[in-house]
C-alpha positions in Angstrom: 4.5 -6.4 20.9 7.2 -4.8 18.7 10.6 -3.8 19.2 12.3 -1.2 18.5 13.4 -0.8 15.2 10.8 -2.9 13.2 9.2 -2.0 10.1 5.4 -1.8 10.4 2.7 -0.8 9.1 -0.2 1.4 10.3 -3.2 1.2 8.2 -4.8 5.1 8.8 -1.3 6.5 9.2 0.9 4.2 6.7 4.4 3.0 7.1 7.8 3.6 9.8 9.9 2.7 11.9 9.2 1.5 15.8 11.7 4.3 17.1 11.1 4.0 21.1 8.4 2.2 23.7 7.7 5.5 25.8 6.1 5.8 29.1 3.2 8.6 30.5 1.7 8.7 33.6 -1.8 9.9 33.0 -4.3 10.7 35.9 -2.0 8.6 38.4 -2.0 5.8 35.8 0.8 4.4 33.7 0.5 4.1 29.8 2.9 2.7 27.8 3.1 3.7 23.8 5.0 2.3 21.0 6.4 5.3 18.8 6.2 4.9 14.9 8.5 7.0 13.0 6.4 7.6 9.8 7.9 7.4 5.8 7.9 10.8 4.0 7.1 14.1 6.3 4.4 11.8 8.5 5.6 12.6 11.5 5.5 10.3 14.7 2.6 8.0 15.9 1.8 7.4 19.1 -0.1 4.0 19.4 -0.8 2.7 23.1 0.1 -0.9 23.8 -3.2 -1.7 25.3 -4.3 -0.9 21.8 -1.8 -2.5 19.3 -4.2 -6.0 19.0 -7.0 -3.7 17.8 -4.8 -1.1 15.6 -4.2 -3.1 12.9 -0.8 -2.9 12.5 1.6 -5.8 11.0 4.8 -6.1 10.2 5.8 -4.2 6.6 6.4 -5.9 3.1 9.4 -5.0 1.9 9.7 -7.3 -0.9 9.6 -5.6 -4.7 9.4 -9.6 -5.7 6.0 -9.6 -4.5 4.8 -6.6 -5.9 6.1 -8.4 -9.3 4.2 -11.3 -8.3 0.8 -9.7 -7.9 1.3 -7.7 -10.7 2.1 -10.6 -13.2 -1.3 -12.0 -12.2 -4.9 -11.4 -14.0 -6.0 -8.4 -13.4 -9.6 -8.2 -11.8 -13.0 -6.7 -13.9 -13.4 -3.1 -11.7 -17.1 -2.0 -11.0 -18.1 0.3 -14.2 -20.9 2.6 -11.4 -17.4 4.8 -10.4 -18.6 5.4 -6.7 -18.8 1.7 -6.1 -15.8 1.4 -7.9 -13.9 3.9 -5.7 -15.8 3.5 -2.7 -14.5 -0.5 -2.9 -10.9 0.5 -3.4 -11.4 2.8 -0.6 -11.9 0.5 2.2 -8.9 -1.8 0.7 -6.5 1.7 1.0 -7.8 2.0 4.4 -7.6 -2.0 5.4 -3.8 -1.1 4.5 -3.4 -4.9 3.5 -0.5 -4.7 0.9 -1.2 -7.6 -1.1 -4.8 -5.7 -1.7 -3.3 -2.5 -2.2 -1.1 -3.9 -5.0 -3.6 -5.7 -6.6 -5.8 -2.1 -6.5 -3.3 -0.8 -8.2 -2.7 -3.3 -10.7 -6.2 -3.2 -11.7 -6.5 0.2 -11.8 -3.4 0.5 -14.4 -5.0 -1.7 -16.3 -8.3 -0.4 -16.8 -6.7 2.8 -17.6 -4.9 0.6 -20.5 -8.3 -0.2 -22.0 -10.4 2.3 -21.0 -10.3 5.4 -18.8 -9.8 6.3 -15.6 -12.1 9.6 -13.6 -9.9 12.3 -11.5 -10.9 10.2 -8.3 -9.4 7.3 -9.8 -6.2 8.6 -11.0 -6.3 9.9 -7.3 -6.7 6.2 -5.5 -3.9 4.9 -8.3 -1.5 7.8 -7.0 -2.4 7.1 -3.1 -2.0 3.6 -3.5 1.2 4.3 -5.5 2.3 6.3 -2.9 1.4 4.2 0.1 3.3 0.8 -1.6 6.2 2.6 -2.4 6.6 3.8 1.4 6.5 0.4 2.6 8.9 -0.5 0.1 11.2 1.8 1.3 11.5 0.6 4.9 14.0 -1.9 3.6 17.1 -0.3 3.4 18.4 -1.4 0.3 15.7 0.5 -1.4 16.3 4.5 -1.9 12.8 6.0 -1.9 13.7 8.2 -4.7 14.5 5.1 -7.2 11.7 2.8 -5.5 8.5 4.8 -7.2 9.8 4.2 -10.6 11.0 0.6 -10.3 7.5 -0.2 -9.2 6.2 1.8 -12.3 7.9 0.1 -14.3 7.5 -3.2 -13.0 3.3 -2.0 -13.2 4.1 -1.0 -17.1 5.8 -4.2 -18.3 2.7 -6.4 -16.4 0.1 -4.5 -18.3 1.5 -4.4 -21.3 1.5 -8.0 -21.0 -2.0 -8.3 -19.9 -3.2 -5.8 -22.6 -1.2 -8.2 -25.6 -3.0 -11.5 -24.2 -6.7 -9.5 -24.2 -5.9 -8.7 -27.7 -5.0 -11.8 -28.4 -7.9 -13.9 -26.9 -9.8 -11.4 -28.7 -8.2 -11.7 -32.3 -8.5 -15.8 -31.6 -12.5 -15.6 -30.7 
């Protein structure tokens, strides 16, 4: 259970805040729900307790060293057949696992590097963009404002790199 206070993570809603544990009496019965405040205009969510286990939800990463981390590492070979493609990074967006999300990203960047990227992927890069950054800025020594181009940047200097060692393997083969 989570108290009040904590930074989670939702994965069909996103990121917040665990504002207040609130209490409804519904036909005669008593439900309990753990309020979310979400990041960025999302509102509140209402998740009931007898349901957290099957929610998905888990604590947020608020660590931009990990995001370095990821980045700095291979990227992966994305499917060519764009629906596959998209349809794969799909269900990793909706998963909400942040590692995953990161590593989406990376890959996406990257393949925009060296070759191109449709609408509905610059779409997923910008969600999943979106969605790392609001976990981000759950820590509170992170302003949100800042937070989306720090983690550009970071994105920027890691493919750079991996575009430089491609070129190099290839010049050497």
């Amino acid at each position: 259970m989570y108290e009040v206070g904590e930074n989670v993570v939702h994965p069909r809603y996103g990121s917040g805040t665990v504002t207040e544990i609130r209490k409804f009496t519904v036909e005669g019965e008593e439900k309990r729900y753990v309020c979310i405040e979400l990041v960025g205009d999302g509102g509140t969510a209402m998740i009931p307790i007898s349901y957290l286990d099957d929610a998905g939800i888990r604590e947020a990463n608020t660590d931009l060293e990990l995001v370095e981390t990821i980045m700095s590492k291979q990227p992966n070979q994305l499917q060519d057949d764009y629906r596959k493609r998209q349809s794969d990074i799909e269900r990793k967006l909706k998963d909400g696992n942040f590692r995953k999300m990161v590593q989406c990203l990376r890959d996406l960047a990257y393949r925009e590097r060296v070759n191109k990227l449709s609408q509905g992927d610059m779409r997923l890069k910008d969600r999943l963009l979106t969605k790392i950054v609001h976990e981000l800025s759950l820590n509170p020594r992170h302003k949100i404002a800042s937070l989306k181009e720090k983690v550009q940047r970071i994105m920027i200097l890691a493919i750079d790199t991996h575009t430089a060692d491609h070129q190099k393997a290839a010049e050497s083969a």
